[in-house]
C-alpha positions, 0 to 999 in steps of 0.5 A, spaced: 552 693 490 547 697 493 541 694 498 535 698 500 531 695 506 525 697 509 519 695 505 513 692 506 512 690 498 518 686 497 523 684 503 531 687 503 528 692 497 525 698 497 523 705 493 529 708 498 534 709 491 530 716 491 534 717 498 540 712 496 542 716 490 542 723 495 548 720 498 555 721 496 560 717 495 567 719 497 573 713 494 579 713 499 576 717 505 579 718 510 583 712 508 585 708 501 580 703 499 574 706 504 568 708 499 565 713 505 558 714 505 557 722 506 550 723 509 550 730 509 549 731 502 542 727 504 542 732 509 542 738 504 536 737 500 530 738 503 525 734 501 529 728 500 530 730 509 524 729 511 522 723 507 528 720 510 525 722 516 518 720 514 520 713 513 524 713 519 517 714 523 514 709 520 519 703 521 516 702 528 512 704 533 512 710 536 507 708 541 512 703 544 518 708 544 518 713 551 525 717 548 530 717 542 537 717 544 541 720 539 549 719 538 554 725 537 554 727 531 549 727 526 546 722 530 542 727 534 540 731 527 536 724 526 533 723 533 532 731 534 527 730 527 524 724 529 523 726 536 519 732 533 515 729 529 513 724 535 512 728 540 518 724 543 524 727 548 531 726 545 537 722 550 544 726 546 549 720 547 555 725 547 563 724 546 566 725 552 567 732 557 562 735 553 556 734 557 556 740 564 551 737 569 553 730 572 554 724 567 555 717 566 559 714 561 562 708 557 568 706 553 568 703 547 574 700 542 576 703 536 581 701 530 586 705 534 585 706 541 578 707 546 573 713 546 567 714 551 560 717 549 557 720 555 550 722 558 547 726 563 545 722 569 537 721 570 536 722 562 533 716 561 529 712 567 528 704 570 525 701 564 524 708 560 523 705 553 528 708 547 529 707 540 537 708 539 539 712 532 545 714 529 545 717 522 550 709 519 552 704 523 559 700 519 562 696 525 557 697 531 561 700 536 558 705 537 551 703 538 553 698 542 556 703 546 550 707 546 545 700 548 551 699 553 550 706 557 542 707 556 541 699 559 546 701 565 541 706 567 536 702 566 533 703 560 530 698 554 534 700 548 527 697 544 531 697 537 535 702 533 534 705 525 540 707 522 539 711 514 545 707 512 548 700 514 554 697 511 552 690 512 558 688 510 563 690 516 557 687 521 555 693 525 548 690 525 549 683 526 553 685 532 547 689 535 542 682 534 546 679 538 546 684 543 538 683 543 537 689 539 533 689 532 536 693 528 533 697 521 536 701 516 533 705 510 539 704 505 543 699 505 551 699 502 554 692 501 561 691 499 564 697 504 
């Protein structure tokens, strides 16, 4: 079933099927039984870009947010318009070795193995406030990884947005416990 979130009018509904139905839906990719959410499809048209991006910038309070951190990939296609739109500097939360200047890291659990996001040391200052984006959040690894990284430099991860969230594989619930309230634009369940 197909949730959206973000509207004033009524809770956990909203007028984001517009954007929803931009997204492709790919069955048993990269495994058999995943329905894959394919953002770029949304990525590819125009205006249905920047109203996501709209949408996104009016979910919370720009005056609160100093940064926006975006994690590699198409997390950084987000962050960079939000931050354009604000008038924000963009965190780029890379995959490890790919930064050349002098970077901290953390590392973080998979379904198979470990991986490591990465960030130039003195890219977020003590108390620096940040809004953490990502273009989905499924189980939340990542996000947690990235609020992990930017607090261990001393940043307020404020909250993060997301375009989608699978609710049902708790990416989101873990990043309320982690104490960041979390908002996505469209929501997929049964994923």
């Amino acid at each position: 079933m197909l949730d959206m979130t973000l509207s004033p009018e009524k809770p956990g509904r909203s007028d984001n099927a517009d954007l929803a139905a931009l997204v492709r839906t790919i069955a048993d990719y990269p495994k058999a039984g995943v329905m894959f959410r394919d953002v770029s499809t949304l990525l590819l048209d125009g205006p249905g870009f920047h109203s996501a991006i709209d949408r996104l910038a009016d979910s919370f309070d720009a005056d609160g947010v100093d940064k926006i951190a975006g994690i590699e990939a198409r997390g950084f296609i987000i962050a960079s318009a939000l931050a354009y739109k604000l008038g924000k500097g963009v965190v780029m939360l890379r995959k490890s070795g790919k930064l050349p200047g002098e970077a901290v890291g953390v590392d973080y659990a998979l379904e198979y193995g470990t991986d490591r996001i990465e960030m130039h040391i003195g890219a977020v200052d003590q108390h620096m406030r940040v809004l953490l984006v990502d273009d989905l959040i499924a189980t939340g690894g990542t996000a947690l990884a990235g609020v992990e990284l930017l607090r261990g430099q001393g940043a307020h991860v404020v909250e993060a947005r997301f375009l989608i969230d699978l609710p049902d594989l708790g990416g989101a619930k873990a990043l309320a416990q982690a104490g960041v309230q979390s908002r996505a634009l469209i929501s997929f369940e049964g994923d």
